[in-house]
C-alpha positions as CSV (number, residue, x, y, z in Angstrom):
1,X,-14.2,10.9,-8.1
2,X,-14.3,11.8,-11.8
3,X,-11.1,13.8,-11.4
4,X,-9.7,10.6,-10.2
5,X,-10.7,8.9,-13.6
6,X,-9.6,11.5,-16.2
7,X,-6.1,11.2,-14.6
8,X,-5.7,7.7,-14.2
9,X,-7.3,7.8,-18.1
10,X,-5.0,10.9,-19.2
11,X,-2.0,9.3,-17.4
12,X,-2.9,5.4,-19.0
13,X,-2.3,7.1,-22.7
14,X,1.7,6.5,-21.3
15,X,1.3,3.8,-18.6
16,X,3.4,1.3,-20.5
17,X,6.2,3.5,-20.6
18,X,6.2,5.6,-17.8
19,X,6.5,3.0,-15.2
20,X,8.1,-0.1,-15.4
21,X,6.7,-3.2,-14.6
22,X,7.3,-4.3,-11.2
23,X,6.3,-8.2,-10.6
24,X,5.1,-11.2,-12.5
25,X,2.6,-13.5,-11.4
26,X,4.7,-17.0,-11.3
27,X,2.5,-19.5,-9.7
28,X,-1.2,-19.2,-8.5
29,X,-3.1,-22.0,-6.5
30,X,-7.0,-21.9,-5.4
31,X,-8.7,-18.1,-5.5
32,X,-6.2,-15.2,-6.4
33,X,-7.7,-11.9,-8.1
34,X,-5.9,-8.7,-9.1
35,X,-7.1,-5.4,-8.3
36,X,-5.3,-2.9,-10.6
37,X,-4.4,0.7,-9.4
38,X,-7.2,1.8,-11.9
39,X,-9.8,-0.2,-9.6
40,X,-10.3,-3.5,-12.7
41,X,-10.5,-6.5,-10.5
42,X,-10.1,-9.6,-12.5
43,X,-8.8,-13.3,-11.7
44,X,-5.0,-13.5,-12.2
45,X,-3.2,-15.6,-14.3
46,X,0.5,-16.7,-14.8
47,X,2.2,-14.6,-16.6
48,X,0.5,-11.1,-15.4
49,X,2.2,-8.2,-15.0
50,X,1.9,-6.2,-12.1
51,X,2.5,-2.5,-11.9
52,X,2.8,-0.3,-8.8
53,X,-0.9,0.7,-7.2
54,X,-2.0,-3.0,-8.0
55,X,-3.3,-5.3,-5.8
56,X,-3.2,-9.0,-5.1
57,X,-6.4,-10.1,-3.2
58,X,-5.9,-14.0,-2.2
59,X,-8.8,-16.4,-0.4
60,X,-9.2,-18.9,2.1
61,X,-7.8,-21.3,-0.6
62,X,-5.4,-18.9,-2.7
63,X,-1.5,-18.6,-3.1
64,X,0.4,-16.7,-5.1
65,X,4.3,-16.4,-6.0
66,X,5.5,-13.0,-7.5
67,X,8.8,-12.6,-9.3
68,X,10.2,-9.2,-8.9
69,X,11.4,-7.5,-11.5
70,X,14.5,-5.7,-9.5
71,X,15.1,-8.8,-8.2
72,X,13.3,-11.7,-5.5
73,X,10.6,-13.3,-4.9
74,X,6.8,-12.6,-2.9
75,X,5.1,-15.5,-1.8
76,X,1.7,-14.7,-0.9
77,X,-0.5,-16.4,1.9
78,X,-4.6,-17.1,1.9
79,X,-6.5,-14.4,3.1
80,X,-3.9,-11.5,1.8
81,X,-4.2,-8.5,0.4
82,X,-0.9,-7.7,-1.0
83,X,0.0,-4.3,-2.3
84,X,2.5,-3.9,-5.5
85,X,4.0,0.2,-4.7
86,X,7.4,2.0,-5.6
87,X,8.8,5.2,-4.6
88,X,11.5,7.2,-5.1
89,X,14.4,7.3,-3.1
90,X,16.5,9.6,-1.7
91,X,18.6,9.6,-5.1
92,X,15.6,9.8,-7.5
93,X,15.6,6.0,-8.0
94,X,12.5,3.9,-8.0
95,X,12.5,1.4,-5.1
96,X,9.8,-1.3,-5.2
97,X,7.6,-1.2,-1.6
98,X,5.7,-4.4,-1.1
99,X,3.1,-4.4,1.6
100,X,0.0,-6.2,2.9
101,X,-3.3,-4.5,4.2
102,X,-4.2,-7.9,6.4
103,X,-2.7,-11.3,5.8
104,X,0.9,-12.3,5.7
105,X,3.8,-12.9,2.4
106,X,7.0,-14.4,2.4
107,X,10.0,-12.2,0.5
108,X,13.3,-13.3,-0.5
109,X,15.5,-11.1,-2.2
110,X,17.8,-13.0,-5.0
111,X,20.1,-10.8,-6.5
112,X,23.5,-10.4,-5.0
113,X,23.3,-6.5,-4.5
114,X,21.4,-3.8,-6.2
115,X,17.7,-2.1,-5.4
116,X,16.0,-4.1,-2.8
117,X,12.7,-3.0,-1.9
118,X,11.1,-1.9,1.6
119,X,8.5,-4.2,3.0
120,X,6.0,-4.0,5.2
121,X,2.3,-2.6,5.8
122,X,-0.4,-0.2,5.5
123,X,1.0,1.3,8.9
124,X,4.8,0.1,9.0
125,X,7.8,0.0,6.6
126,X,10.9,-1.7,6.8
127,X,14.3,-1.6,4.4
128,X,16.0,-5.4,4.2
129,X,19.2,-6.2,3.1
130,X,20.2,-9.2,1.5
131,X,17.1,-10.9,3.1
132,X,14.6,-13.1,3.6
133,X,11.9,-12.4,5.1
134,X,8.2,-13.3,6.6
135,X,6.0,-10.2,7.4
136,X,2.2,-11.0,9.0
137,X,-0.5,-8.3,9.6
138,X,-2.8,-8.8,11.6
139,X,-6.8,-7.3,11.9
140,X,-5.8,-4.7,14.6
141,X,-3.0,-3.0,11.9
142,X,0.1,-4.9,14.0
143,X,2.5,-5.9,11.6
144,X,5.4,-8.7,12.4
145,X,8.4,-9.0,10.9
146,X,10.3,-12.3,11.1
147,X,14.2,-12.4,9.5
148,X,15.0,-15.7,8.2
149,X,18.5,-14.2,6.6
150,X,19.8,-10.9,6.2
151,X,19.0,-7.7,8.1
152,X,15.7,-5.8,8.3
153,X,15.9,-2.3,9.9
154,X,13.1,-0.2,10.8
155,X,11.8,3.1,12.3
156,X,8.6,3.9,14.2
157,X,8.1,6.4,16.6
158,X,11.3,7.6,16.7
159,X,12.7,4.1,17.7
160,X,14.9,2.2,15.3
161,X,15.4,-1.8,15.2
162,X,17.6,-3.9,13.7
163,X,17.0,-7.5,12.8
164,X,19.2,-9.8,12.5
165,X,18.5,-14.4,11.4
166,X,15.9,-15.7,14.1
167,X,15.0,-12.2,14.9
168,X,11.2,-10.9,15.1
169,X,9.8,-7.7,16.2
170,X,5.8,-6.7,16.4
171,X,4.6,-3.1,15.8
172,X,1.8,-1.8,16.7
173,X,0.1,1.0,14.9
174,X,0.6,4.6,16.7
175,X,3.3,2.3,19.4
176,X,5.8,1.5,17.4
177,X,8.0,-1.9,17.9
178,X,8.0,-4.0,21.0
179,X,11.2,-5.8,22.0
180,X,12.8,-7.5,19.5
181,X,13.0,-11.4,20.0
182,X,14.3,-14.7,18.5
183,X,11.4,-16.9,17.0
184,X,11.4,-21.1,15.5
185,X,12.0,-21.3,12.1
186,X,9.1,-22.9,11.0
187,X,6.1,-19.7,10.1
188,X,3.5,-19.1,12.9
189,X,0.1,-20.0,13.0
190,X,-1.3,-16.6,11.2
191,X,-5.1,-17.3,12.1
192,X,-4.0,-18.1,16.3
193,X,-1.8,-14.8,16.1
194,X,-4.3,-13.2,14.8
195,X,-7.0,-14.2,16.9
196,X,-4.6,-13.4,20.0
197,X,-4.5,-10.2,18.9
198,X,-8.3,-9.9,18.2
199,X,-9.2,-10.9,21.5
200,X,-6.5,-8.0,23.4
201,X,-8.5,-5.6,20.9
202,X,-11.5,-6.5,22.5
203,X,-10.1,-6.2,25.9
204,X,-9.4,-2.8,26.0
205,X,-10.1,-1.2,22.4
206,X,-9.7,2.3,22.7
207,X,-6.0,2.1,22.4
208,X,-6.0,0.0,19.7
209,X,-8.3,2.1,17.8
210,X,-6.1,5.3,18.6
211,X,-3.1,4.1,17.3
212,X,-4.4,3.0,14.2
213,X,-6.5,6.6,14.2
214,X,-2.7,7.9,14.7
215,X,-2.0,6.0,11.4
216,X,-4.4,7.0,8.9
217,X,-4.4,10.9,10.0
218,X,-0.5,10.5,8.9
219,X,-1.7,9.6,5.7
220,X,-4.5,12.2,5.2
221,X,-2.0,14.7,6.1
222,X,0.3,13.3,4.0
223,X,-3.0,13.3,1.1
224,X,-3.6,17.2,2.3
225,X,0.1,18.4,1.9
226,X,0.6,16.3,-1.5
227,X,-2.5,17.3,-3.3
228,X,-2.3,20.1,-4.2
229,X,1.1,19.3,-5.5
230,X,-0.4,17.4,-8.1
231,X,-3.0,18.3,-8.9
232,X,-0.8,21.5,-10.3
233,X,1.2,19.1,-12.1
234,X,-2.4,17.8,-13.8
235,X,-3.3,21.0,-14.7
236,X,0.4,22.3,-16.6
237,X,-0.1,18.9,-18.1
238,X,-3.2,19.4,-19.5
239,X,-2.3,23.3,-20.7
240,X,0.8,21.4,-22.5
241,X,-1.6,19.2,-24.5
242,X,-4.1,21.4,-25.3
243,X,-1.9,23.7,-26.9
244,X,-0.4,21.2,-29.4
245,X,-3.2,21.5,-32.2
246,X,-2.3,25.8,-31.8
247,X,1.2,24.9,-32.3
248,X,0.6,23.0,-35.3
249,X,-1.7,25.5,-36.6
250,X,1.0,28.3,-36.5
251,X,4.1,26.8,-36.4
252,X,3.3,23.2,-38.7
253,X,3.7,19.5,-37.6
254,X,7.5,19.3,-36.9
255,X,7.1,21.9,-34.2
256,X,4.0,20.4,-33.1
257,X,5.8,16.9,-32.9
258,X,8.9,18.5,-30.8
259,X,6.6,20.0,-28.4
260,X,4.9,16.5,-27.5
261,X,8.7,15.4,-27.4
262,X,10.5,17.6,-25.6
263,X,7.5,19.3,-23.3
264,X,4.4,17.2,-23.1
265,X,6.1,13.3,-22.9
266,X,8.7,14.7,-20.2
267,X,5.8,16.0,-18.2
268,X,3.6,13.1,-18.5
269,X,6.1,11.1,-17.1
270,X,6.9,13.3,-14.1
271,X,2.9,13.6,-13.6
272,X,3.0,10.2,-13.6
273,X,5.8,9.2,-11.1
274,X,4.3,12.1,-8.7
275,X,1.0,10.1,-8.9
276,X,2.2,6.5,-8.7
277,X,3.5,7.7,-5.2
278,X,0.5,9.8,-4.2
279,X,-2.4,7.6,-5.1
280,X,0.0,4.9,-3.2
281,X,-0.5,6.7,-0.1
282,X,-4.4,7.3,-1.1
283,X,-5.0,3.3,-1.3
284,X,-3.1,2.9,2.0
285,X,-5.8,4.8,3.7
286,X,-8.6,3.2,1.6
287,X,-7.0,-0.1,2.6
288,X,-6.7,0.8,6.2
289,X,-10.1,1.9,6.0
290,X,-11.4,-1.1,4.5
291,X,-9.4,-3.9,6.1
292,X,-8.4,-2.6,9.8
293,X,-10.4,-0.1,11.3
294,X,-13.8,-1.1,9.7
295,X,-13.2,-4.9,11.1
296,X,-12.2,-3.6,14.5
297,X,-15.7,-2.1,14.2
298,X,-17.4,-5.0,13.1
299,X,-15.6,-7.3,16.1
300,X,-16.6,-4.6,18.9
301,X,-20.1,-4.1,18.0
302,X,-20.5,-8.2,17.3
303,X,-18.3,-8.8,21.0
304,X,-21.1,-6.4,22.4
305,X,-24.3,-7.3,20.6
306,X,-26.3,-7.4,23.9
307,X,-24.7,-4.7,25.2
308,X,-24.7,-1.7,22.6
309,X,-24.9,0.9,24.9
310,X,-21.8,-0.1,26.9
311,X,-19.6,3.1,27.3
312,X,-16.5,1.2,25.6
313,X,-18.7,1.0,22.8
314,X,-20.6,4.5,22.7
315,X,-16.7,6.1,23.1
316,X,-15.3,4.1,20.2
317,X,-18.0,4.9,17.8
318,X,-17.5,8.9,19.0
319,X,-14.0,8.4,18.2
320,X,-14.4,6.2,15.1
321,X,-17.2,8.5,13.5
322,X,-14.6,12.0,13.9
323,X,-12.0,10.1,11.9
324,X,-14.4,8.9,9.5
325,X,-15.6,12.2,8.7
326,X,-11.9,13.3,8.5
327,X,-11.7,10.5,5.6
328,X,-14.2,11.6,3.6
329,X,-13.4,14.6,4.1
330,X,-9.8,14.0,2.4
331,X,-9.7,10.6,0.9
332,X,-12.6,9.9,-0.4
333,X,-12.6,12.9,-2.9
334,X,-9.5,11.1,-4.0
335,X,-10.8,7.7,-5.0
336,X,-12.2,6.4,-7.8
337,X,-15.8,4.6,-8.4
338,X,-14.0,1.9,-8.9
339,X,-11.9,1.4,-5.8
340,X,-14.9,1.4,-3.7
C-alpha cells in the first residue's frame, strides 16, 4: 500500500495538468460526499471539480447534478455511488466513463456531436449516442439501462444490443443482457427493483454469486496483466528524476531544465494516463468488493440466521472465501490506506 501512495504523491506533483478535469458539481441537495482517487473523502460543494478515479457517494437524502466537461449532464440518485473514470480510445483520445457501483444516475448528453462518454457499471459498459439515458444498479451487480433518446449499444458475453427511445435491457453480471424491452417513461421504483432482485438472490444464490465471481476475476486479470506494465513505467520515471541534479552537476541548469522538459514532463504524463486507467480498473474491484459481493454476503447469512449450516450457505462461503483470497492476493496490494 505505500507503493500506492508514493505514486499517487509522485504523480500529484502534475495532476493539474496531466489530466483534465472531467465534471463539476452543479447542484447538491441533502448528504453528498466526494471520495477522490487519492482516497480524501470530504463533503462536496458547488463548484467542485471532479477528476477521473473520484467518487461521488450520495445518501438516503442526497442528490447531485454533474456538468461534464466534454459535454452533458449526470444526475445522481440517493443511495449512489457514482464513479468519475476516462480511458483512452481506440484513437488515443480520452473518453469520459461514468459508472455507478450500486444506486442509479440519470445522463444526458448536450452537445450536438463530439466525445460522448460510455456509461454504465462496475460489471457493464455501454457507448450512447446522442442520448439520454437512466442506468440503475442494483445489490446483486445487475445493471439496467433505460433509453429515453438516442441509442445505447452494448456488448456482454459475446452478445450485442442496441437500444433504441422506450428501450430497456437488464444485465446480469457473468449472463450478459436479457431481452431487450419497451419500458413507461416515468423512472422505476429503484428500491422495489432492487428488492425484486434481492429476494431471486436469495432464491437460488450460487448463480448470482458466480457471475459476479466471473466479474471481478476479469478485473484481477486485467490488474495481473497491467501491473507490471506500470509499475515499469514508475520505475523509468523515477530513474528520469533522479538523474536531474547529475545532469545539472555536469552539464549546468539549461540542460538540467531541457531534461525535465523534454524527458521527465513527457513521461510523467504518460505514467499518469497509464495509471488513471489502471487504478480505474483497481477501484472497480474495490467497489465490487465493497458494494456487491460483500452485501450479497451480508443478505445470505442475515436470510439464514437460524440456519448457518444450510448447504446453500456453507457452498457460498467455499466459493466466496477462494475469490476473496484471489483479491487480496491481487487487489489489495494495489490500494491505498486510504481507500479502505
Amino acid at each position: 500500500m505505500n507503493r500506492v501512495l508514493s505514486y499517487l504523491a509522485l504523480l500529484g506533483l502534475v495532476a493539474a495538468t496531466a489530466v483534465a478535469q472531467e465534471a463539476t458539481v452543479t447542484y447538491l441537495e441533502g448528504d453528498v460526499d466526494v471520495r477522490t482517487e487519492a482516497g480524501a473523502t470530504f463533503m462536496a460543494d458547488f463548484g467542485d471539480e471532479l477528476g477521473a478515479g473520484d467518487r461521488v457517494i450520495t445518501g438516503r437524502d442526497g442528490a447531485a447534478e454533474l456538468e461534464l466537461g466534454s459535454g452533458g449532464v449526470v444526475d445522481v440518485s440517493p443511495d449512489t455511488v457514482f464513479i468519475v473514470g476516462s480511458a483512452a480510445g481506440a484513437g488515443g483520445e480520452r473518453t469520459s466513463r461514468l459508472s455507478a457501483a450500486v444506486g442509479s444516475f440519470a445522463f444526458k448528453f448536450s452537445a450536438a456531436v463530439g466525445n460522448e462518454p460510455r456509461v454504465g457499471s462496475t460489471t457493464s459498459v455501454a457507448g450512447v449516442r446522442g442520448t439520454e439515458v437512466r442506468v440503475y444498479v442494483a445489490s446483486d451487480g445487475t445493471t439496467r439501462y433505460e433509453v429515453v433518446e438516442g441509442l445505447v449499444e452494448l456488448e456482454e458475453q459475446g452478445r450485442r444490443v442496441t437500444l433504441g427511445a422506450d428501450q430497456a435491457v437488464e444485465v446480469a453480471p457473468g449472463r450478459g443482457p436479457g431481452s431487450v424491452f419497451a419500458f413507461l417513461e416515468r423512472p422505476i421504483d429503484y428500491g422495489v427493483w432492487n428488492a425484486g432482485l434481492v429476494d431471486d438472490f436469495l432464491s437460488d444464490p450460487l448463480p448470482a454469486l458466480r457471475g459476479v465471481a466471473a466479474e471481478m476475476r476479469d478485473l484481477i486479470a486485467e490488474i495481473e496483466r497491467r501491473g507490471p506494465e506500470v509499475d515499469a513505467l514508475f520505475e523509468e520515471l523515477y530513474a528520469e528524476r533522479d538523474r536531474l541534479d547529475a545532469i545539472a552537476e555536469s552539464d549546468g541548469d539549461d540542460a538540467r531544465r531541457r531534461h525535465f522538459d523534454e524527458v521527465v514532463t513527457p513521461l510523467r504524463l504518460r505514467t499518469r494516463e497509464a495509471y488513471t486507467d489502471f487504478r480505474f480498473v483497481v477501484l472497480s474491484a474495490l467497489s465490487l468488493d465493497q458494494y456487491v459481493l460483500s452485501r450479497l454476503a451480508a443478505e445470505l447469512r442475515a436470510a439464514y440466521f437460524l440456519d448457518p449450516d444450510a448447504p446453500v450457505v456453507r457452498e457460498f462461503d467455499r466459493e466466496f472465501a477462494v475469490l476473496e483470497r484471489d483479491y487480496d492476493r491481487v487487489v489489495v496490494p494495489r490500494l491505498s490506506v486510504t481507500d479502505l
